[in-house]
N, C-alpha and C positions, 0 to 999 in steps of 0.2 A: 448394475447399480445406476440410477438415476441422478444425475450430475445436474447441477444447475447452469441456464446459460452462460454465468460471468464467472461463474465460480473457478475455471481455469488461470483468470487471469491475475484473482486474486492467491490464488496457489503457485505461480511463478514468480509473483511478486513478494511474496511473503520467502518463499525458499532459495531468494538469491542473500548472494553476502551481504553485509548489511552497507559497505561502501558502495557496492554495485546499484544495489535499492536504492541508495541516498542519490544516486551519481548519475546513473545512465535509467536505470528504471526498466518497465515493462511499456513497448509501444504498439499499440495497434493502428491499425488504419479502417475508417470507417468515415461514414456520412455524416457530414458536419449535424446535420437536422438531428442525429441519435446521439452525439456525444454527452449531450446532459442527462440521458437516459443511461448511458452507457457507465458514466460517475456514480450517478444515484445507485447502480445494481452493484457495480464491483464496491462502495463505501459498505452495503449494508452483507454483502461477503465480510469485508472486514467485522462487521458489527457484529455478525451471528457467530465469528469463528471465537468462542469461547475459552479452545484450547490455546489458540495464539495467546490470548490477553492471559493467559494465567504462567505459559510457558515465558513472556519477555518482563512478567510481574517482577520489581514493583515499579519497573521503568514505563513508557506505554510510548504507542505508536501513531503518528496522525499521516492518512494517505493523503499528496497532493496530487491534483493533474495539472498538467496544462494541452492548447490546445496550438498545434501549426497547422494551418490547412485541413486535411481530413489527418492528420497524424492525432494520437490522445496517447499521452504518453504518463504513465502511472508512478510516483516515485512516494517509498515509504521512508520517513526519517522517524528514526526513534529516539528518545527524550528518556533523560534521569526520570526516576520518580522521587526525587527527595523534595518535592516539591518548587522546583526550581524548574524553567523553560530552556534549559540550555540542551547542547545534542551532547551522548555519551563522548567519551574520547577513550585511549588508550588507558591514559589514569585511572577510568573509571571501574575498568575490570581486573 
């Protein structure tokens, strides 16, 4: 099967706990010159994955990176969907 280049990392990221995601995240190391390249492919991983956004419904997910050095490190926090911007908590499940 034909795998896409980021799409690993979108899949490690999505299948960690969801404090781990929020916390420590997924990091790679790579050339500062591709990290904006390397956002743009793992965000639209998250976009096409259809199955995520319907499995975390009606809450929803927004990927951040940031960047140290050549490190890019991918952290996903996910959000109520009651229409409000706050992050789930314990209460909320």
């Amino acid at each position: 099967m034909f795998t896409r280049q980021y799409e690993e990392i979108w899949h490690k990221l999505k299948n960690l706990p969801r404090d781990e995601a929020e916390k420590k995240g997924v990091s790679i190391v790579a050339n500062k010159a591709h990290h904006r390249r390397i956002a743009k492919a793992v965000r639209k991983e998250k976009w096409m994955d259809l199955v995520f956004k319907l499995e975390i419904e009606p809450a929803h997910a927004i990927l951040y990176h940031t960047r140290s050095g050549s490190i890019l490190t991918f952290i996903l926090v996910r959000y109520s969907g009651i229409g409000t911007h706050r992050q789930i908590t314990v209460d909320d499940l």
